[in-house]
C-alpha positions as CSV (number, residue, x, y, z in Angstrom):
1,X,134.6,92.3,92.6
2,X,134.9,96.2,92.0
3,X,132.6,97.7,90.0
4,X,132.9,102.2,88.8
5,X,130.3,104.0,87.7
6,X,128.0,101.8,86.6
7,X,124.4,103.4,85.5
8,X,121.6,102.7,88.0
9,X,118.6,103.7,89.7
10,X,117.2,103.2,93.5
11,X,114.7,101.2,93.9
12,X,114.4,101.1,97.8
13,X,116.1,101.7,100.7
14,X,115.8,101.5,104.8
15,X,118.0,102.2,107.8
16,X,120.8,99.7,108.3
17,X,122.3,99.8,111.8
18,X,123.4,103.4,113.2
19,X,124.6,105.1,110.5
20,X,124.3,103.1,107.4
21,X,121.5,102.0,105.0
22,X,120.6,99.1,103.1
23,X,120.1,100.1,99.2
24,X,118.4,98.0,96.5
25,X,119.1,99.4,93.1
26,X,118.5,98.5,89.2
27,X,121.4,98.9,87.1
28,X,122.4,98.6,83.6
29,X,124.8,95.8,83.6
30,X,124.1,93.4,86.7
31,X,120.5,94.0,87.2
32,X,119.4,94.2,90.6
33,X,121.4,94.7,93.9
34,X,122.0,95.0,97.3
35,X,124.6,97.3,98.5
36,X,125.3,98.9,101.5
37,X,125.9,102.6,102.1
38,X,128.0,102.5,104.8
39,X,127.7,106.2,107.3
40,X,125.7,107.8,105.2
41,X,123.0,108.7,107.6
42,X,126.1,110.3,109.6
43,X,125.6,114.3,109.0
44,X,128.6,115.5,106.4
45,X,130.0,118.6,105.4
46,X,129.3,119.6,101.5
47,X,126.5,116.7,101.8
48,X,126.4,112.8,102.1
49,X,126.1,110.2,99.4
50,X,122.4,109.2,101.1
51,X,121.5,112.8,99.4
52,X,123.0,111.9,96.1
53,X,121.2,108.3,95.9
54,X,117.5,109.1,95.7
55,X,114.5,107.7,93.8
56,X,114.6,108.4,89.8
57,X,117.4,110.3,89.6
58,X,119.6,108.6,87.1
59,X,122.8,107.8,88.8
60,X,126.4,106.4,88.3
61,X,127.2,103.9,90.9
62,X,130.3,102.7,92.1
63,X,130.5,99.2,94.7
64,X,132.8,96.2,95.5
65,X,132.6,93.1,97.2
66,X,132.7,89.7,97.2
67,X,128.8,88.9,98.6
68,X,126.0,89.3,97.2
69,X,125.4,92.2,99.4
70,X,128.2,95.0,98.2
71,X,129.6,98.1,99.7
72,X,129.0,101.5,98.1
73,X,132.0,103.1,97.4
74,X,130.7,106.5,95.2
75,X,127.8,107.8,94.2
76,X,127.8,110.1,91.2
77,X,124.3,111.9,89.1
78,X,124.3,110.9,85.5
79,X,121.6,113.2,84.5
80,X,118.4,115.7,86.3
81,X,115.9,114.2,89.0
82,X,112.9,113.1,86.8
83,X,110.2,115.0,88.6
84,X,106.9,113.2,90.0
85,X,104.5,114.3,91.5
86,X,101.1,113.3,92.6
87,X,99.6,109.9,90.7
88,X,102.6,110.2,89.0
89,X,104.8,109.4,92.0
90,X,102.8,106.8,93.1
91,X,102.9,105.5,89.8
92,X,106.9,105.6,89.9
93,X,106.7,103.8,93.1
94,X,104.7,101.3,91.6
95,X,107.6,100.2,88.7
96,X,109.8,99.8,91.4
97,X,108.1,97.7,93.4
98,X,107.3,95.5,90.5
99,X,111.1,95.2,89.8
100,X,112.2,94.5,93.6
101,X,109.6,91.6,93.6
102,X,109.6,90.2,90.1
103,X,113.5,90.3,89.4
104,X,116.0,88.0,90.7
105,X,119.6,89.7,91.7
106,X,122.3,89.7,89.5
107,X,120.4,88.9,86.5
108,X,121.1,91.7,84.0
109,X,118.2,93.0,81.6
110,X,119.8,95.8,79.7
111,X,116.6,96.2,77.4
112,X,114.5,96.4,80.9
113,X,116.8,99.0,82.2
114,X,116.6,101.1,79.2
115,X,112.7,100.5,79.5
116,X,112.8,101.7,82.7
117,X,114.4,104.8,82.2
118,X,112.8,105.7,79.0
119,X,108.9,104.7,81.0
120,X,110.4,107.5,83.6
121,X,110.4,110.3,81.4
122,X,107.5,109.3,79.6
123,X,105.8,109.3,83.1
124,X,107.0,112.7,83.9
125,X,105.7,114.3,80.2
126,X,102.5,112.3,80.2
127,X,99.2,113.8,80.7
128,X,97.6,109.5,80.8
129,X,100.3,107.9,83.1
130,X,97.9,104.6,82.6
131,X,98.9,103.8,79.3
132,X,102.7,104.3,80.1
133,X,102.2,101.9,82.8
134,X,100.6,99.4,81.3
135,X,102.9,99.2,78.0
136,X,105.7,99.2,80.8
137,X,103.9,95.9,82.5
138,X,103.6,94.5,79.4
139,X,107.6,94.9,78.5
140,X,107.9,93.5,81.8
141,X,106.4,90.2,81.6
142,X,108.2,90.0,78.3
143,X,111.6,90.8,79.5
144,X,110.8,88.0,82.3
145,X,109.9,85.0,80.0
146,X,106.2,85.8,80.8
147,X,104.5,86.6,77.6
148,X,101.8,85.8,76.3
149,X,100.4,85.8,72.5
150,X,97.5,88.6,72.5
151,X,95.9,87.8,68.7
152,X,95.9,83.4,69.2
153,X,94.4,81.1,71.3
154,X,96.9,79.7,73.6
155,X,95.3,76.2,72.9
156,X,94.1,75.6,70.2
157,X,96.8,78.2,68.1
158,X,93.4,79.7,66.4
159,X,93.3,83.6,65.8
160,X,91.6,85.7,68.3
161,X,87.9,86.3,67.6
162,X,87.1,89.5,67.9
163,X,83.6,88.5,69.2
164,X,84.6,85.7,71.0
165,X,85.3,85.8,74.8
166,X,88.7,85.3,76.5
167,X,90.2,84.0,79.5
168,X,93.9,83.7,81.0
169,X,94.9,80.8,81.8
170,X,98.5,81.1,83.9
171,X,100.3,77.8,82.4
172,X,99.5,78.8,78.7
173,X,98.1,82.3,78.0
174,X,94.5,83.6,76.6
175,X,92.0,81.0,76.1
176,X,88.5,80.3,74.6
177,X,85.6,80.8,76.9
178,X,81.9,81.8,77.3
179,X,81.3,85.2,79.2
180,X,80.0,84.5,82.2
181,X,80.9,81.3,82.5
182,X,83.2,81.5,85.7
183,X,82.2,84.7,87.2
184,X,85.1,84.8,89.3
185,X,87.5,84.8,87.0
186,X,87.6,88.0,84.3
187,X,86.6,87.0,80.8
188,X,88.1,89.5,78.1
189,X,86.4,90.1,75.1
190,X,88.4,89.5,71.3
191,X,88.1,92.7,69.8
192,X,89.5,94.5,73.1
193,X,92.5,91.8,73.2
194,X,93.2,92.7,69.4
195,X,93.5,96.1,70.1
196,X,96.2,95.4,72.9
197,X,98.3,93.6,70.4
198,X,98.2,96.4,68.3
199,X,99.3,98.7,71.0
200,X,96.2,100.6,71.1
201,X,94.8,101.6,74.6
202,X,91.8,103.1,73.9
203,X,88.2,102.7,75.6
204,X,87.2,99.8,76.4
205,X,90.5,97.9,75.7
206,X,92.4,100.4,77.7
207,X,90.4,99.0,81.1
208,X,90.9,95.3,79.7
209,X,94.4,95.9,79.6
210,X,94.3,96.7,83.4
211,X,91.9,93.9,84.5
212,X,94.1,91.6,82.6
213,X,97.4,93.1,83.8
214,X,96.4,93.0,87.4
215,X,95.3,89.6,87.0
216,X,98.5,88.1,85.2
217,X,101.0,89.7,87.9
218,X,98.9,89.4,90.8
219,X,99.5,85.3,89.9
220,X,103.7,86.0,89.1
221,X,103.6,88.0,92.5
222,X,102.2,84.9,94.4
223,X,98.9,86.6,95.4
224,X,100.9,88.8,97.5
225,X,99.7,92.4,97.6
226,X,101.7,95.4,96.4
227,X,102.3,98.4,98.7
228,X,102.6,100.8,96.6
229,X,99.1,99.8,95.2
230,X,97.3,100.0,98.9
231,X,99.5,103.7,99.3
232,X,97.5,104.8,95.7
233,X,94.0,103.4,96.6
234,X,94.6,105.3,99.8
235,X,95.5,108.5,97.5
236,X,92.9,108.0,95.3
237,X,89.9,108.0,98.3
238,X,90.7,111.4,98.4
239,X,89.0,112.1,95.5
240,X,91.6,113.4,93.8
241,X,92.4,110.9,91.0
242,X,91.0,108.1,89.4
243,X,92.6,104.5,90.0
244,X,95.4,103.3,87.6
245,X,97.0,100.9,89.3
């Protein structure tokens, strides 16, 4: 298999051996991968292709093999570095660790790679990375088969109160409850889940959309924690920004 210039991102990478580093990347046309860039920690004249292949910069990516893990043979920028900085890179961080846990290799999702690049620049411009974030989890779950209807009872198919009281349930989606009922699991009330299905992250709906979010991926990520989530709470205990993860 040889593969030129196909568009991609970096996800993550870490030393591989002396000179060489072990890549996963997102890319347009067979989703996620593992490559290896072999001697690119070895200093070069005019620069090394380790410089080229950095986080958010859109690239065009060139590999072969016949493993699932593939050499990278060429490294090329498709566009400018998307610049973030502060919350914002922490939030970039975040959508890539999402993607390296949630997505299976070699599964293509060209609608989640466009996604992905267009949640980028909307990052970058935004002055409320939340709400970027959260429609981005949302398209997410989507793209993965998780969805779940926002305005209907999962059960009984009845439409969303908007003064009843919600619940998810993982094996069918948003279900009848009475607040309170289960304190340790979040109950969601109607009018804020109608909100979300209009796309409107406002007030009140705008921290149910978070509660929910982190509650519906913390159970497709297996309970596991995410780093980049532990790196932000430590960058928010400065005091210098407000939790959004």
């Amino acid at each position: 298999m040889r593969v030129i210039l196909q568009p991609g991102y970096l996800l993550h990478r870490r030393p591989y051996r002396d000179t060489s580093q072990l890549m996963e990347v997102f890319t347009a046309e067979h989703g996620r991968l593992s490559l290896v860039a072999r001697g690119v920690r070895r200093k070069a004249r005019g620069g090394s292709t380790g410089a080229i292949v950095q986080p958010f910069v859109p690239l065009l990516l060139s590999f072969a093999g016949r493993t699932d893990l593939k050499t990278l043979t060429g490294a090329e920028v498709a566009g400018g570095a998307i610049s973030l900085r502060g919350e914002k890179l922490f939030s970039g961080l975040y959508l890539n660790e999402l993607l390296l846990r949630l997505l299976h290799r070699h599964d293509p999702y060209p609608q989640l790679f466009a996604n992905y690049a267009k949640t980028l620049q909307e990052l970058a411009a935004a002055e409320r990375a939340e709400d970027t974030l959260r429609r981005f989890e949302f398209g997410l779950l989507d793209e993965l088969g998780y969805s779940f209807d926002l305005a209907r009872d999962a059960i009984t198919g009845a439409a969303i109160d908007e003064q009843g009281w919600y619940r998810y349930q993982g094996d069918s989606g948003l279900v009848a409850t009475e607040r309170g009922h289960d304190a340790a699991v979040p109950a969601f009330v109607g009018a804020d889940l109608l909100a979300l299905s209009r796309g409107e992250y406002t007030g009140d709906a705008r921290r149910t959309a978070k509660r929910l979010l982190r509650q519906v991926l913390h159970e497709h990520l297996g309970g596991q924690p995410l780093r980049s989530r532990d790196l932000f709470s430590q960058f928010r205990q400065s005091g210098r920004v407000e939790g959004l993860l």
